[in-house]
N, C-alpha and C positions, 0 to 999 in steps of 0.2 A: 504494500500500500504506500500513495505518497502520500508523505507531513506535510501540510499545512506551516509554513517557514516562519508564518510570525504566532502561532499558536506554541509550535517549538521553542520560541523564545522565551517568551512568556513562562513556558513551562519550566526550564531552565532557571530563570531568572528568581521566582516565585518559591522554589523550593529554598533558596538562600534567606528568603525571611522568614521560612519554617523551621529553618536551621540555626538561623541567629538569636529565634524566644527561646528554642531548646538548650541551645547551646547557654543563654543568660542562666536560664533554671539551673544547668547542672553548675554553674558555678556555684551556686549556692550549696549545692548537696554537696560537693568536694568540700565546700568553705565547714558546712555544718561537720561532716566527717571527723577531719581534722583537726578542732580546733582542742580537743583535749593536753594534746602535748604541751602545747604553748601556753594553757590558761590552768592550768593545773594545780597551783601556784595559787593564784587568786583565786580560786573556788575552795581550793583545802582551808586559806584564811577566811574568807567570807562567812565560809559555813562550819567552820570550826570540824571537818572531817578531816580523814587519814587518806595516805595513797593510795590504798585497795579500793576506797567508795569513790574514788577516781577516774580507777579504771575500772570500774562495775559503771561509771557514768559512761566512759568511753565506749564500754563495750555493747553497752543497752541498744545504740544506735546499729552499732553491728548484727549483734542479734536478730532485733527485729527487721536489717536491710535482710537478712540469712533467710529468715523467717517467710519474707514475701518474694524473694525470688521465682519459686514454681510458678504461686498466683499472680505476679506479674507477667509471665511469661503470656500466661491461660487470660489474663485479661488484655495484654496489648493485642494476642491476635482475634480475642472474641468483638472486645469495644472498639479496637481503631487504639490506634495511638492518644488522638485530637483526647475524647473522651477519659482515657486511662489517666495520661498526663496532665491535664487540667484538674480532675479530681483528686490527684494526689499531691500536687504541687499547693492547692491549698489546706491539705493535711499538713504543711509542713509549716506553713501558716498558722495553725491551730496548736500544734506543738508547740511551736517560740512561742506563742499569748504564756502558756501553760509554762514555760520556763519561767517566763515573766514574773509570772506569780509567785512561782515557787522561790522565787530572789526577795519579793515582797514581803513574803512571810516565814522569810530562813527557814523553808522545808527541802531539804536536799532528797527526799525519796520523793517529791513533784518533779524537780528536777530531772534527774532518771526517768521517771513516767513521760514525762515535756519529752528528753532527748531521745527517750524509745518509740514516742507516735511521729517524731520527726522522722527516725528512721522506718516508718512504715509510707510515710509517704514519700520519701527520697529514692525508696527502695523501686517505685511504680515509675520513674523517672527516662533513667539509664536503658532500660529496654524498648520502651516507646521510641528514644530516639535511634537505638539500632536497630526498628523496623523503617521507621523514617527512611534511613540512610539506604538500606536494601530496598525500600520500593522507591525513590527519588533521585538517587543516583546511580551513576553504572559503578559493574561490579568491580573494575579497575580503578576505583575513587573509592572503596570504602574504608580500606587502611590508613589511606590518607584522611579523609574526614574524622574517620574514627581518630587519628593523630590531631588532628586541630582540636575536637570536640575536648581530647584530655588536655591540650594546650591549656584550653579555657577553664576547665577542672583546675584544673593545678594554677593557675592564675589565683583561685579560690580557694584554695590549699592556703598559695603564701600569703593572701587576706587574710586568712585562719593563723596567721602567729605574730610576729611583729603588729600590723596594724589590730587585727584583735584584742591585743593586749592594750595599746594605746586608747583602741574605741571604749572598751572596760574600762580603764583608766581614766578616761574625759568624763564618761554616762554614766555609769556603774552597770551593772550586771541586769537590772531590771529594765532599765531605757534601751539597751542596746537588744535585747532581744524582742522589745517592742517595735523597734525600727526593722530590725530583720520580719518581723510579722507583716508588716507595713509592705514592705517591698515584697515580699514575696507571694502576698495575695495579689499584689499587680500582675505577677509575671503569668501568674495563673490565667488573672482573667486575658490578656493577651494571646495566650497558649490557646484558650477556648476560641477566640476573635480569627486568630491565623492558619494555624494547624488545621491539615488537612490529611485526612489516612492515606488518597490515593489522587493520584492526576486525574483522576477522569471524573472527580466530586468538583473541580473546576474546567473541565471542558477540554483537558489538557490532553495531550499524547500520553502512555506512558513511557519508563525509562525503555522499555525491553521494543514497545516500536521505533522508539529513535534510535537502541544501538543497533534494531535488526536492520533502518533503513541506512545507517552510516558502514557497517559491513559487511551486509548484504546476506548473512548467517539467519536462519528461520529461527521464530520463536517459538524455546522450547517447552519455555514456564511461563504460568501471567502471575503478576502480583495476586491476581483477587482470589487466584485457588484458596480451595478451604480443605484443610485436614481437622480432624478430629484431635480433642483435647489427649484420650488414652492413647488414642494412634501415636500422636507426636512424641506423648511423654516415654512411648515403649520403644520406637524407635529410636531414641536419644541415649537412655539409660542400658538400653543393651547390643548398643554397637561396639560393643569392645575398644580395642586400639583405638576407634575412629572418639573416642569422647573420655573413658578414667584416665590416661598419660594427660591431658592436658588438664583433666577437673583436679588431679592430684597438685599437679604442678602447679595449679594458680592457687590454690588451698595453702602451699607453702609460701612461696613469692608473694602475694600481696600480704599474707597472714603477716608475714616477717616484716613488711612495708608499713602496715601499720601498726602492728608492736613497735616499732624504731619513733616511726611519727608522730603517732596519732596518739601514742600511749608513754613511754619509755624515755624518752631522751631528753625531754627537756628537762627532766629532774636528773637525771645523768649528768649532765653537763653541769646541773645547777651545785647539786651535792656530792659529787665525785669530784669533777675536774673544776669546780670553784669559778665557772663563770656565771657571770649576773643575770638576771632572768630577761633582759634586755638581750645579751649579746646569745643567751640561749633561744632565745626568740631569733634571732635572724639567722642564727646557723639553721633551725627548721626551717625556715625562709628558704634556704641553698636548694633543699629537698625539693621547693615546688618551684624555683628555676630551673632546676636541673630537669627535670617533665615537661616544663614547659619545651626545652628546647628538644631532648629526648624523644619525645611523643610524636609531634608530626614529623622529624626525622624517620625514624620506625616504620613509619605507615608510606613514607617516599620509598624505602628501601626497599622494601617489600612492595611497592606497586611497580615501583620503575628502572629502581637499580638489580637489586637481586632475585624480582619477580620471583618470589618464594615466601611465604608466611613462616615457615618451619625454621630457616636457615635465622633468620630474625631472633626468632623467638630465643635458637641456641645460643646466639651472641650474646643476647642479651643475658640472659640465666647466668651464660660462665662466667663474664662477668660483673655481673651482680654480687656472686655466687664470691667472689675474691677480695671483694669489698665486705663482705660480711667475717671474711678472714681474715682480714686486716681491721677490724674494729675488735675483735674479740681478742686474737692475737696481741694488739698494744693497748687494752684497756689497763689503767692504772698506769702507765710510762708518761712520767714527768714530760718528756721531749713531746709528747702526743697532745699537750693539752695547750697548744698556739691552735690561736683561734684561725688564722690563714690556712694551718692542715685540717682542721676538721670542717672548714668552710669546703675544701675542695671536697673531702669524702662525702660530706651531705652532696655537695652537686651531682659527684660522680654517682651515689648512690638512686638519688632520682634520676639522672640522667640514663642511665643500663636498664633501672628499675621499670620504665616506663615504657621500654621496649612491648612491655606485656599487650599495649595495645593490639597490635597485630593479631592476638588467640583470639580475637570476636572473628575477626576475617574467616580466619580459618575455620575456625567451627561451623559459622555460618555457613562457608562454600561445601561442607559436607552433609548438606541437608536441604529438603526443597525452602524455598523462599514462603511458603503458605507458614511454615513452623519455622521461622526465624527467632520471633520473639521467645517460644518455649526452647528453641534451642541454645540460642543464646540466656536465658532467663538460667536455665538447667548448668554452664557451664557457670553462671555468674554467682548459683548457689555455692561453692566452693572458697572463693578468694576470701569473701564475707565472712562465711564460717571460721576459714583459718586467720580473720582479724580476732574476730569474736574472743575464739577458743586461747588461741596463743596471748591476748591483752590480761586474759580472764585468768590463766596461769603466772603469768608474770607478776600481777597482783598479788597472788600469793607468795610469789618466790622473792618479791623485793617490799619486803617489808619494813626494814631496816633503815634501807638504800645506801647499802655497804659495798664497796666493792667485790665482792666474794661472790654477792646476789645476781651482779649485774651480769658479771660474767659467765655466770651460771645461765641468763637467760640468753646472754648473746651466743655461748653455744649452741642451746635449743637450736638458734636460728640457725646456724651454721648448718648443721647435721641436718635440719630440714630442708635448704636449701642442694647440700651434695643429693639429696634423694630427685630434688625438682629436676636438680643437671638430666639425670638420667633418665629422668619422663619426660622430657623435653626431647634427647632423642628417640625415644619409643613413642612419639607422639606420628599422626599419619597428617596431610593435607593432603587435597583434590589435586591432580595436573593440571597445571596452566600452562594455557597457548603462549 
């Protein structure tokens, strides 16, 4: 069939501002994620609690992101995206109020409640947009997008430490989460206004007839197929090789990623190695430069340099995977506690670390496009789990915050990380042309 050349544009052009409310939302869910490490500090004081009700706060968001992954899957391909994301984005809305409060009336188990429905609506976010991306863009641009969208994540991340603390510091704890309510019921209803599930709910071509008319290749899939909720979930969960090497391996790699970030380090730094909760806030800062730059690199190299998801993904793990051996390795060496070396290993740490973009791609490309969302949803219950679990153990294991503790957890990570190596390459992708 011929395209219609200015309907093509259109169409083209239009998905960029479906992509850009998405893309603002998830900065917030990165921003919310992350901001435990940095503020950690200022909530133990505020609310007169210990490290471990810390990281039970960090980890409640994890949990319940763990928690909704199946059913986010099962609701972006039943509702559309537009509907999924819009309703859960103002969940997150509903949560900061509840934070709010719980700062009003120094109740730290509202708090955890606040930061656990945040993590239920954050959780409905991330998969809406990687159906987005697979029915809007072609399939040679998804690693990429997928790469910029964590750009913008992590943009949200280093809002989440330095300036977090500062914005706490100006408002206090109760304003500042008022203001996140505020904005974030915006993004919502914008999301409702723009977002659209598929090109042809605006009159548009879709992606698969503008690539079949650009080369010339028949179309083998349409976005609009529908699989069944058991279908998807059985074909996901028992394809062997093609789905546990990578569910295992994100389960450790990001688990480790946010133990370090999201949980772990900025009291590290603050009561081990003696720097100030300022200069420990910007060294987590390094983590979400280092992704930012990291991430759409990733998703280039894998679409246009080394046209492979897999070979990506290994780079990225082994050295990740080295960087966790050199933090564990010189924990406690005097020479290691100059803030210009640990500035670089945070970069370099997000920088390897963010490689992981690329496992959407590939997951995705091993399953039809109808079960994107539950496929991706399904791989995404993993990394969250091994935040959750791994935050939740370190709490107990660093109770003290002695040296002896730390290092005990930063092994965990190590040994979970040499396991990731090896699922990384026992993991399978699709041939690409």
């Amino acid at each position: 069939m011929t395209i219609n050349e200015e309907s093509k544009k259109k169409m083209l052009g239009y998905r960029w501002a479906i992509f850009g409310v998405l893309a603002i939302a998830y900065f917030f869910v990165y921003f919310h994620r992350t901001t435990g490490g940095a503020i950690s500090t200022t909530l133990q004081e505020a609310f007169g609690v210990g490290s471990a009700s810390v990281a039970l706060l960090a980890s409640a968001y994890l949990y319940a992101y763990t928690l909704m992954q199946i059913p986010s899957g099962i609701l972006t391909d039943k509702l559309g995206p537009r509907t999924a994301a819009s309703a859960f984005i103002a969940l997150i809305a509903v949560g900061s109020i509840l934070s709010a409060v719980s700062a009003n009336i120094n109740n730290f188990d509202l708090m955890i409640a606040g930061k656990f429905l945040i993590g239920i609506g954050a959780a409905v976010v991330y998969i809406p947009i990687m159906k987005v991306l697979a029915v809007w863009f072609r399939k040679n641009e998804f690693a990429s997008m997928s790469g910029i969208l964590l750009l913008v994540g992590n943009v949200g991340g280093i809002a989440a430490a330095t300036p977090m603390v500062i914005m706490m510091d100006a408002l206090g704890i109760e304003m500042t989460y008022i203001v996140l309510a505020v904005i974030t019921a915006a993004i919502a209803g914008l999301c409702f206004l723009i977002v659209r599930n598929f090109p042809a709910e605006k009159d548009f071509p879709s992606i698969e007839e503008i690539v079949s008319e650009e080369t010339g290749e028949p179309i083998l899939e349409k976005n609009t197929d529908k699989i069944g909720t058991v279908e998807a979930l059985k074909m996901t969960f028992t394809s062997g090789r093609k789905f546990w090497p990578l569910a295992i391996w994100f389960f450790a790699l990001y688990g480790t990623i946010m133990l370090w970030q999201a949980s772990q380090a900025g009291s590290y730094y603050q009561g081990v190695c003696g720097f100030s909760k300022d200069d420990a806030g910007l060294l987590l800062t390094m983590i979400g430069i280092g992704m930012v730059v990291g991430c759409p690199l990733a998703g280039r190299l894998s679409d246009r340099v080394l046209n492979s998801r897999k070979k990506v993904v290994i780079i990225g793990t082994l050295v990740y995977t080295v960087i966790w051996a050199i933090i564990w390795a010189t924990a406690g060496m005097e020479s290691m506690n100059n803030f210009a070396i640990q500035a670089a290993i945070n970069f370099l740490f997000g920088f390897f670390g963010g490689f992981f973009v690329v496992s959407y791609a590939q997951i995705k490309e091993l399953y039809p496009i109808a079960m994107a969302g539950t496929s991706t949803a399904a791989l995404n219950l993993f990394p969250f789990a091994g935040g959750a679990i791994l935050i939740t153990i370190a709490g107990f294991i660093v109770t003290d915050k002695t040296l002896a503790q730390y290092q005990t957890v930063w092994l965990m990570a190590l040994v979970l990380m040499v396991i990731a190596c090896v699922c990384a390459f026992l993991s399978v992708e699709k041939e690409r042309n």
